[in-house]
ROZAMAR-616653 format. One record per residue (C-alpha): residue in three letters; x, y, z. Coordinates in steps of 0.02 Angstrom, whole numbers, plus 50000, padded with zeros to 5 digits. Example, Ala and Ser with C-alpha at 12.3 -4.5 7.8 and 13.67 -1.06 7.14 Angstrom:
REM ROZAMAR-616653
ALA506154977550390
SER506844994750357
END
This chain:
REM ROZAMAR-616653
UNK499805028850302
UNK499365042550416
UNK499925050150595
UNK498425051950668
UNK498765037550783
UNK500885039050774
UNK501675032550936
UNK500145021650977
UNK500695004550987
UNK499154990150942
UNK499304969750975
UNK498324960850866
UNK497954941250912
UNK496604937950766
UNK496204930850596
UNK495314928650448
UNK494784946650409
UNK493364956750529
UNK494564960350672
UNK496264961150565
UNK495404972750463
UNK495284984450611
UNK497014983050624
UNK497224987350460
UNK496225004650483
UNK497475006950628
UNK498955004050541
UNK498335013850392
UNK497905029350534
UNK499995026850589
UNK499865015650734
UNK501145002850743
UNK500134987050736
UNK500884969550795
UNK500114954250731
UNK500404938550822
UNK500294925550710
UNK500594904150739
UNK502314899950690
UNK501704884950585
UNK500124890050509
UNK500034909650530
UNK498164917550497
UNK497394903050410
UNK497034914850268
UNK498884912350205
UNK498314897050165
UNK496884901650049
UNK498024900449902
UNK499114884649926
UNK497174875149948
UNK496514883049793
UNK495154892349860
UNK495984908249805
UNK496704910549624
UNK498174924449646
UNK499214929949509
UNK501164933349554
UNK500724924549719
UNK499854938349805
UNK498434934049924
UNK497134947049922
UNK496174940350069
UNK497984943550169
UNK498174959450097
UNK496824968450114
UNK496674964950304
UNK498464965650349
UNK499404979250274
UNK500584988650358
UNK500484978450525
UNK502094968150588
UNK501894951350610
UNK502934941450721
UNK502534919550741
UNK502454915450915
UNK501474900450991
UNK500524909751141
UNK500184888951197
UNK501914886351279
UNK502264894851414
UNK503724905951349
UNK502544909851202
UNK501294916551332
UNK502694926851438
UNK503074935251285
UNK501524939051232
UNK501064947151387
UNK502844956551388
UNK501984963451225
UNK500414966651280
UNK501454978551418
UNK502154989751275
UNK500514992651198
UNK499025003651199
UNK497644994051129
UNK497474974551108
UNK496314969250964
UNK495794950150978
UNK494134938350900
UNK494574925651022
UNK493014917651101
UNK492794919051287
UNK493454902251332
UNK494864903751252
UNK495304921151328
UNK495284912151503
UNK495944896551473
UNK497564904551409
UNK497434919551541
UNK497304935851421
UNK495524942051467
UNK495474958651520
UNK495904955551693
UNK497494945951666
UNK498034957251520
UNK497724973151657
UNK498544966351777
UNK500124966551656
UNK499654984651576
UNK498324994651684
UNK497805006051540
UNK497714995951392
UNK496154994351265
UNK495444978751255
UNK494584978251111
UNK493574964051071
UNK492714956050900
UNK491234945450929
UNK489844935250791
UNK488414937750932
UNK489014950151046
UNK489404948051249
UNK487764943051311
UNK486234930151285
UNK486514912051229
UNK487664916151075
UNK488884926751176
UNK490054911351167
UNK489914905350989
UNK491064911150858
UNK490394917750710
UNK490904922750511
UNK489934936850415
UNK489034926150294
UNK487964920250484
UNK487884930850590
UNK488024947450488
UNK487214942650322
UNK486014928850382
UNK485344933150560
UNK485524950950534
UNK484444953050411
UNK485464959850272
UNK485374944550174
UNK483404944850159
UNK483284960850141
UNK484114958949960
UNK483194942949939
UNK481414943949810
UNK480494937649934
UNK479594926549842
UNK480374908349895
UNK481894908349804
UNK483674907049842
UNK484424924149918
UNK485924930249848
UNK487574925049936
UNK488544940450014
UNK490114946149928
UNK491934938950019
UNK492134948850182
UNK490784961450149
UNK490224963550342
UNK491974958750422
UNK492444976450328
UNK491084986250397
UNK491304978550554
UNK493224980550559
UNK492964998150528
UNK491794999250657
UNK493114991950803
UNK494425003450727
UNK493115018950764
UNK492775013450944
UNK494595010250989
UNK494925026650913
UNK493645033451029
UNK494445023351184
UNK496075031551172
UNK495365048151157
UNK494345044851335
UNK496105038451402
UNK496595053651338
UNK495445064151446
UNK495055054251570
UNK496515042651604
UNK495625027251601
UNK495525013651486
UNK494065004151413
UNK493474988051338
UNK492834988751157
UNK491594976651100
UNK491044975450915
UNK489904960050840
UNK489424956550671
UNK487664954750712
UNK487484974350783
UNK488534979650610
UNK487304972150523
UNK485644980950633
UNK486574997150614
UNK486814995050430
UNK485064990450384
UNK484475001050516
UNK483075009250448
UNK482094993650377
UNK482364986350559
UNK481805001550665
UNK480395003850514
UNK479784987050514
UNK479684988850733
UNK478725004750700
UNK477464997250592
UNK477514981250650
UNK478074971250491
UNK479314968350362
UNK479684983950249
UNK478954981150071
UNK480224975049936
UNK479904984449760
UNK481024976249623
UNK481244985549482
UNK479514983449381
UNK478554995749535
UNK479715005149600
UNK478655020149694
UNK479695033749611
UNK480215026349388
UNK481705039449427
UNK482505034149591
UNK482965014249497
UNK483895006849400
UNK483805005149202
UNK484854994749079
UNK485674998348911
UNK485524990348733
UNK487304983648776
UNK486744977148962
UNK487414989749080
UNK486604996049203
UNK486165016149244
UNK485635020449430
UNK484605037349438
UNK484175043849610
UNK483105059149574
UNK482155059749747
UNK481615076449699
UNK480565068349521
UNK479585080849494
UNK481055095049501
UNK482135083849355
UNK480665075949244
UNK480715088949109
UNK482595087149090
UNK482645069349107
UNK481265066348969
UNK482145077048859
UNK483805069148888
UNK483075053348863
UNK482405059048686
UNK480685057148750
UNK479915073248763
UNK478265066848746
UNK478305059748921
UNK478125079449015
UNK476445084148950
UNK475715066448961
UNK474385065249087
UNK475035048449171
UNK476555053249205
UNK476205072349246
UNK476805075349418
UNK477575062549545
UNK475735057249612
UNK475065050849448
UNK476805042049390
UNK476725032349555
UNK475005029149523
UNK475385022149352
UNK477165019549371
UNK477275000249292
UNK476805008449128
UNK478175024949183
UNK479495010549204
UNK479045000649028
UNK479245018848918
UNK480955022649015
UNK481555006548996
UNK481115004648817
UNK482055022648789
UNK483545017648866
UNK483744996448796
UNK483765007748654
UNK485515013848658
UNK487035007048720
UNK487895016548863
UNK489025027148782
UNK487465036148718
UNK486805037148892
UNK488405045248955
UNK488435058548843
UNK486705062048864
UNK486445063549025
UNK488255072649048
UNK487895088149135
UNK486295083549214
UNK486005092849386
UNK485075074449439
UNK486065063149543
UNK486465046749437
UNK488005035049405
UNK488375019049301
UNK488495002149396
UNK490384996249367
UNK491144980449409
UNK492394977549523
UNK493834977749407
UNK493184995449334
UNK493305003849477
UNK495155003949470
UNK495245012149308
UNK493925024449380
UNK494565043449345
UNK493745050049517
UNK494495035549619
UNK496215040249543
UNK495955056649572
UNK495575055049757
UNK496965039549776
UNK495665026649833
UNK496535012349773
UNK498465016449827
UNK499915004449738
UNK501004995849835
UNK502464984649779
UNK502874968649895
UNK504384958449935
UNK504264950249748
UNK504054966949667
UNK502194962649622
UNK501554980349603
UNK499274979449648
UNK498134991849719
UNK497434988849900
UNK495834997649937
UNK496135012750060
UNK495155014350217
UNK493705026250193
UNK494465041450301
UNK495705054250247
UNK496545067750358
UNK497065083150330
UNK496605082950147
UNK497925070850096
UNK497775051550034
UNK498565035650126
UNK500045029550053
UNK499835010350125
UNK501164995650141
UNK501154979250108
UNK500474964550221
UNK502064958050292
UNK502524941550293
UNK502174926250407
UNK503304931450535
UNK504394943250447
UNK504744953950599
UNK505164941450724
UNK506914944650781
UNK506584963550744
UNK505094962450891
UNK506114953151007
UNK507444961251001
UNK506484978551041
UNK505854968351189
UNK507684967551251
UNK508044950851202
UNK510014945951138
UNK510114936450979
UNK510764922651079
UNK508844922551170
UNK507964925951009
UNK509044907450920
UNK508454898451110
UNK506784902551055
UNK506744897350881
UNK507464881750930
UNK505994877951062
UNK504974881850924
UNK504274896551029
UNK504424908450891
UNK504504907150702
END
């Protein structure tokens, strides 16, 4: 972890993963970061491996992980009154509080921003929404896979286009841009309340992360009044800024935007010399022109070879291009080493697993991450800090107030 954000205290009431993984950022930036979790069933992601939904070796849940590490989490059911009272005692020791509760349930239990202010005058509020806070939806939960990948677009836009089904979005893949994006605005807040002295409410939704991040097909397609083409692979306008596979089915991604700049060393890299001086493929007008037949040469010259070839070839090349790893390669991946992307950490159990580091380093220096903690592991710890005597703390736990 960092100290960007050391001394800055964040309550977290959320689950699953897009606003717990803005905690995460926090926690990885050095705020202390609280999560309130039910003392019987905790984030329901805990769960994910006792149901079967999630396979995890040693016992370690990745979807808890991931989201949670280095918060505290202390159980407390915030339905019972003394549950409430000490959420709000909390809420009074903190800087920022980080909830994806919808809006009825905010008032019903008396934590929207007004009752929380009235407790704490300059806290955050910081708020994750599927829809955002106005219009019809502004009510209606939402997951990633809805309102990020399906209404916002992002799921057609990697979709052929031609009828078929679209590809299903990878676990968590816009809760993580969008938990980043929460993390940035608090971060943001407490620099105004910095300045200024006053506190703000943040509001993040799944459905702006996903307008943001396919941004320019949406503002292109208002500009010209429709849908931005699709080109799969067989016409893509430029043969050098795609994608080409190996003799032992990997895959090579060149971006050359600059085609006509690389061609000659590409060609000649590629063994194919023959393919500067001929007349359909001369410059970047005529390959576009013909660039069907472009693609079929380049793709025959490199089904050719398996990758190793390819990597050796094209080692040294001035043109941007990169091999398509899995998921499971990237960890072995010398320049994410190198640059301590993928941190170890070691829990409770001594399972020792890499969690992926937020993508922001300070000061030229790595995160160094801890676990997620456990369901309640800092309970009593919490309490006590609140000023509570162990004999308060054991009247709790016997109310079943507090895990």
């Amino acid at each position: 972890m960092s100290d960007i954000l050391s001394g800055i205290r964040v309550v977290e009431l959320a689950a699953w993963t897009f606003v717990p993984a803005a905690g995460a950022v926090l926690a990885d930036w050095g705020a202390d970061v609280i999560k309130i979790e039910h003392p019987e069933t905790g984030d329901p992601q805990r769960g994910l491996i006792s149901s079967g939904i999630v396979t995890a070796a040693g016992g370690v849940n990745h979807f808890i992980e991931q989201p949670n590490r280095g918060k505290r989490s202390i159980g407390l059911d915030t339905s019972t009154p003394d549950g409430l009272e000490l959420l709000m005692k909390l809420l009074e020791t903190a800087d920022v509080f980080v909830t994806n509760l919808l809006p009825d349930s905010r008032q019903r239990m008396g934590i929207d921003v007004e009752q929380v202010r009235a407790r704490n005058p300059k806290i955050i509020y910081a708020r994750g929404h599927g829809y955002g806070t106005r219009g019809d939806l502004a009510s209606q939960g939402g997951f990633d896979l809805a309102a990020y990948w399906a209404r916002g677009g992002i799921g057609d836009a990697y979709s052929a286009g031609d009828g078929s089904y679209p590809p299903i979005q990878r676990p968590a893949f816009g809760d993580s841009y969008g938990g980043l994006a929460i993390a940035g605005g608090i971060a943001a807040a407490l620099v105004k309340r910095e300045r200024t002295g006053e506190p703000s409410v943040v509001d993040v939704s799944l459905l702006n992360a996903a307008i943001w991040q396919l941004g320019p097909d949406i503002v292109g397609s208002g500009v010209t009044g429709q849908d931005i083409p699709k080109f799969n692979l067989d016409e893509m306008p430029n043969p050098v800024a795609s994608i080409y596979k190996t003799r032992d089915d990997r895959f090579i991604a060149f971006v050359l935007l600059q085609a006509d700049r690389f061609w000659a060393d590409f060609c000649t890299r590629l063994g194919r010399t023959d393919l500067i001086e001929d007349e359909r493929f001369a410059n970047a007008v005529v390959r576009f022109g013909n660039r069907q037949e472009c693609i079929g040469e380049l793709r025959s010259a490199f089904e050719s070879e398996d990758l190793s070839h390819w990597e050796k070839a094209f080692a040294g090349f001035d043109g941007v291009w990169d091999v398509m790893h899995t998921a499971h390669e990237v960890h072995s991946d010398p320049q994410v080493i190198a640059n301590g992307y993928l941190p170890k950490v070691t829990d409770a159990n001594d399972n020792k697993f890499a969690l992926a580091a937020s993508p922001v380093q300070f000061d030229e220096t790595p995160l160094d991450l801890r676990c997620a903690p456990g369901h309640g592991e800092h309970t009593d710890a919490l309490l006590a800090e609140l000023g509570f005597s162990e004999d308060e703390i054991i009247e709790f736990k016997i109310n079943s107030v507090v895990l």
